[in-house]
C-alpha positions as CSV (number, residue, x, y, z in Angstrom):
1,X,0.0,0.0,0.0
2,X,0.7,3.8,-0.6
3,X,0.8,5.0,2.7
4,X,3.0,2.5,4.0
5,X,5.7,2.8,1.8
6,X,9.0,3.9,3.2
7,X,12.6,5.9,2.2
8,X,13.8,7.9,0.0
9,X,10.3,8.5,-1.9
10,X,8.3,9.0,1.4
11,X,10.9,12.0,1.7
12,X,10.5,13.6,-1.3
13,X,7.0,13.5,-1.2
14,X,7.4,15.3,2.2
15,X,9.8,17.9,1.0
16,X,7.4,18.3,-1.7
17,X,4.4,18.9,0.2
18,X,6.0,21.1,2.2
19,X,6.9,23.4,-0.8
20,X,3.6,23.5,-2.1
21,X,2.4,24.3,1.6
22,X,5.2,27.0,1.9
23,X,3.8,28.7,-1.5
24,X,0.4,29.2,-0.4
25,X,0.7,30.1,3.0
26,X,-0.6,33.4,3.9
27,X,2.7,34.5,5.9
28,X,3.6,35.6,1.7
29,X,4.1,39.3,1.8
30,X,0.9,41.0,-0.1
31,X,1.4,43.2,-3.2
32,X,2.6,46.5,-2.4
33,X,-0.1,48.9,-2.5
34,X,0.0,52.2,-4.0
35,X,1.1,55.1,-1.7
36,X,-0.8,57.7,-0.4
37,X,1.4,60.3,-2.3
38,X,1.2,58.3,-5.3
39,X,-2.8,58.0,-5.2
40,X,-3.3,62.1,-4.4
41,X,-0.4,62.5,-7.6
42,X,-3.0,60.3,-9.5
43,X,-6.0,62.2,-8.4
44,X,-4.7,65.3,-9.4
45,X,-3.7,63.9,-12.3
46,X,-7.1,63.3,-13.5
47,X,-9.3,66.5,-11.8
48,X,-6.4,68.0,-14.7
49,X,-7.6,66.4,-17.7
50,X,-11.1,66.4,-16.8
51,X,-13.3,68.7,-18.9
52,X,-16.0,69.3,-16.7
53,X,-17.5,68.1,-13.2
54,X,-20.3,69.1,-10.8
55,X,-19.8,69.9,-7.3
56,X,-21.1,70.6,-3.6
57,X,-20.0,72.7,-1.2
58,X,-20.8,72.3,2.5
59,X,-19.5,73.5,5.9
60,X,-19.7,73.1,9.4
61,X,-18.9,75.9,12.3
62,X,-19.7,79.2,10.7
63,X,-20.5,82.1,12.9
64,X,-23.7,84.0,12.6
65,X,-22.5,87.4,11.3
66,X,-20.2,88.6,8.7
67,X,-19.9,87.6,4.8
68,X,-19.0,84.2,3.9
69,X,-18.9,81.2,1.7
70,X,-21.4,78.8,3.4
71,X,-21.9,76.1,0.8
72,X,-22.8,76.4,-3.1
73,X,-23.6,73.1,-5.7
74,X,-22.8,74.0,-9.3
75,X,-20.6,72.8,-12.7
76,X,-17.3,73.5,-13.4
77,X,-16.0,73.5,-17.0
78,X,-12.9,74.2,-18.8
79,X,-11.2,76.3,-19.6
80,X,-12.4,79.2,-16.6
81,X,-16.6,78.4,-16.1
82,X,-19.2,78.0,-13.6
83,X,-22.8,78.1,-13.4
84,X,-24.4,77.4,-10.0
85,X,-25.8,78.6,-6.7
86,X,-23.5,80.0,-4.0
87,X,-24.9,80.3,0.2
88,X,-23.8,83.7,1.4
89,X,-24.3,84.5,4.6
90,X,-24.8,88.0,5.4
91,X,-26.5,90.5,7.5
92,X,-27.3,87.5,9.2
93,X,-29.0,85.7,6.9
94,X,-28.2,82.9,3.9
95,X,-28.7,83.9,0.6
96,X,-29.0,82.0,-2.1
97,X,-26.6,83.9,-5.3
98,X,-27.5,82.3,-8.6
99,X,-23.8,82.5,-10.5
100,X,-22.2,82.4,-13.6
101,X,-18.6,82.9,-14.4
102,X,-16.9,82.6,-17.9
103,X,-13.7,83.6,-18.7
104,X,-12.5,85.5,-15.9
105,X,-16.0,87.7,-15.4
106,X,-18.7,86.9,-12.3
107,X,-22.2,87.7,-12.7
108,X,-24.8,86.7,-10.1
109,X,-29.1,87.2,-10.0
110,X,-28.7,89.5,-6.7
111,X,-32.0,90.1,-4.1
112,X,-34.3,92.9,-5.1
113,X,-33.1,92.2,-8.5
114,X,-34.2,91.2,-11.8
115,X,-31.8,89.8,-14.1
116,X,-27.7,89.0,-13.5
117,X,-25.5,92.2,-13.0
118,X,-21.2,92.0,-12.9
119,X,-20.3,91.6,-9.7
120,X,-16.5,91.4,-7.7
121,X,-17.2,87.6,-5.5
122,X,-14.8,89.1,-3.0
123,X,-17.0,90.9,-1.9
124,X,-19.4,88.4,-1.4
125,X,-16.7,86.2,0.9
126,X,-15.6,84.1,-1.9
127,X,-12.9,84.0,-5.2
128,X,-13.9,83.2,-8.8
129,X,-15.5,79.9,-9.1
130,X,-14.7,79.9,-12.5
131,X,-11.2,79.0,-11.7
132,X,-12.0,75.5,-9.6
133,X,-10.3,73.5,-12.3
134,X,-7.1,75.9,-13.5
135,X,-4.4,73.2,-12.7
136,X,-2.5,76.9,-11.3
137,X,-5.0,78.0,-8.8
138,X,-8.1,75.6,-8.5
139,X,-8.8,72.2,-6.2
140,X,-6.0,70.3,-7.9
141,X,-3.2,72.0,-6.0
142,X,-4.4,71.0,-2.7
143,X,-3.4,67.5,-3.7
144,X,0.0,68.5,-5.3
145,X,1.0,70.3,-1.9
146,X,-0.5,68.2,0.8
147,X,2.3,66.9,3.1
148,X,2.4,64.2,5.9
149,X,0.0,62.0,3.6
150,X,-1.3,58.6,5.0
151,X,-3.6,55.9,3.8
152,X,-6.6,55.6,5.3
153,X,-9.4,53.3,5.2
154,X,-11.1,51.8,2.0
155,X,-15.0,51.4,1.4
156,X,-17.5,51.4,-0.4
157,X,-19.4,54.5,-1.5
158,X,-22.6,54.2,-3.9
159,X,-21.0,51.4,-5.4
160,X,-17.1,52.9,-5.9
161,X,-14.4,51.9,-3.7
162,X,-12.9,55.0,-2.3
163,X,-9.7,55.7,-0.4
164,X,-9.3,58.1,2.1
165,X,-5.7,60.0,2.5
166,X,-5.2,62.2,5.4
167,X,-2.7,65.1,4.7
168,X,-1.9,68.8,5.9
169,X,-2.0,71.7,3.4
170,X,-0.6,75.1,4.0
171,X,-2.6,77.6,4.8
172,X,-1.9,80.1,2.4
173,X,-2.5,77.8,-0.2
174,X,-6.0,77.4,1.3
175,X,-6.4,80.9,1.9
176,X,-6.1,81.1,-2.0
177,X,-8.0,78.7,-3.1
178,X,-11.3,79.0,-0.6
179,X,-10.7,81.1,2.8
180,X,-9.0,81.6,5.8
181,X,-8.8,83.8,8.4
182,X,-4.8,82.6,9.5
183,X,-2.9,81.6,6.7
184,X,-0.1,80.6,8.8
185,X,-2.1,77.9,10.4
186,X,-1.8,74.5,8.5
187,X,-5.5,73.1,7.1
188,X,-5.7,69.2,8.3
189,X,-7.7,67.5,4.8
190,X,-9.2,64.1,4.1
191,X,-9.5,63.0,0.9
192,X,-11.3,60.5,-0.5
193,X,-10.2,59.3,-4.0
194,X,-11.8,56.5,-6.1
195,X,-9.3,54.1,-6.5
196,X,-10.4,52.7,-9.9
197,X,-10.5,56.0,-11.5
198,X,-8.2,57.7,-9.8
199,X,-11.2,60.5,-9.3
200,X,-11.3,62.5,-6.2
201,X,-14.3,62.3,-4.8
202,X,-14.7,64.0,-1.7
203,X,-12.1,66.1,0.4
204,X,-13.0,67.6,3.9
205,X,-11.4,69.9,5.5
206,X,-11.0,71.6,8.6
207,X,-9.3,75.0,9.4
208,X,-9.2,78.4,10.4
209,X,-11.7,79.3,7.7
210,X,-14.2,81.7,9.8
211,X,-12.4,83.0,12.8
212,X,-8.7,82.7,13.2
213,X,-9.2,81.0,16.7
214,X,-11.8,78.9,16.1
215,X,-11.5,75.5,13.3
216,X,-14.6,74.6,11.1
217,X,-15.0,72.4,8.1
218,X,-15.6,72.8,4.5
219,X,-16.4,69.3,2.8
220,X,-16.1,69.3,-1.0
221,X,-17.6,66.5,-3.3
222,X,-16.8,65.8,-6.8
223,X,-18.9,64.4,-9.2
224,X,-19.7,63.8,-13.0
225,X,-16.5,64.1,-13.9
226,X,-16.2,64.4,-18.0
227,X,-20.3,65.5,-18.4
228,X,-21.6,67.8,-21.6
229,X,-21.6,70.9,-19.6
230,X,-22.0,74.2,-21.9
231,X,-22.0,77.8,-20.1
232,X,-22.3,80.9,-21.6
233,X,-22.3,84.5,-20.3
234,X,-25.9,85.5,-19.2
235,X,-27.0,88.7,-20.3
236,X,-27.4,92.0,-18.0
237,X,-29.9,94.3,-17.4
């Protein structure tokens, strides 16, 4: 019989099994995965070649007076265009700003009025949203300057499995792209980046934005990247 055999082939077969054991054990190191640089250099990578993409703007911790960038949902399209709504608080009160900006020139439907007029968003507490998607001074360059990234956890987000980095961005970078009332205080961000597509799809983060002594959050989500989006100037009255 088999089993009862003895010697020299009993200890090959041994040796043998014990190779073919050895390969499949799960003490193998896993693939390497990709690096939280290397995933935020990826996501960039791809909010830069994408033509178009709808977004939401939310935040936590504002204060009740002054004018300010509360939240907004909108498209963004290449090469400088946007065509939204924008929250405003002011005079203690949220308004909502109906917005359009091509090419460098903001016009928003303002209360009491009828029809869009130029205005300067500056002084309505934010910068041209137009811009969101200029490689040079849009949401792209808060991945190519975050520091300290780390991996996060990985799930699963209306069917997309997303990555989250955590990173620190300076805050004059911040100040630049969205708001903040102490640009020498660093902004702590989360990303959260589609791992498939390399698409960002969510970053949150939390800063100086309101007061300078005081943190609250902005959260940003990405969506639709590539869509048929077509904006043109609205006329004036």
């Amino acid at each position: 019989m088999l089993l009862r055999r003895s010697g020299a082939p009993a200890l090959v077969l041994a040796l043998l099994t014990g190779a073919v054991l050895t390969g499949c054990s799960s003490d193998e190191p896993e693939e390497t995965a990709e690096s939280a640089t290397a995933l935020l250099e990826r996501a960039k990578s791809t909010l830069d070649e994408a033509e178009s993409a709808h977004f939401v703007l939310a935040s936590e911790g504002a204060p009740d007076s002054g004018t300010l960038l509360v939240g907004g949902e909108g498209d963004i399209a290449r090469p400088a265009s946007f065509d939204g709504t924008l929250q405003v608080l002011a005079l203690g009160s949220t308004l909502d700003l109906q917005v359009v900006s091509v090419d460098g020139t903001v016009y928003a439907e303002l209360p009491f009025t009828s029809g869009f007029s130029e205005i300067e968003p500056a002084q309505f507490g934010f910068g041209d949203p137009g811009d969101l998607l200029d490689p040079e001074t849009g949401i792209s360059q808060l991945l190519a300057e975050a520091s300290s990234a780390e991996l996060g956890e990985e799930r699963r987000v209306d069917g997309e499995v997303v990555r989250e980095v955590t990173a620190e961005l300076p805050g004059e970078l911040v100040e630049q792209v969205l708001a903040s009332e102490d640009p020498s205080q660093p902004v702590q961000a989360r990303f959260s980046v589609v791992t498939e597509s390399g698409e960002l799809r969510r970053a949150e983060l939390t800063g100086p934005f309101f007061t300078a002594d005081e943190d609250a959050t902005y959260t940003l989500e990405l969506s639709d990247f590539g869509a048929d989006v077509e904006i043109s100037a609205p006329p004036t009255g």
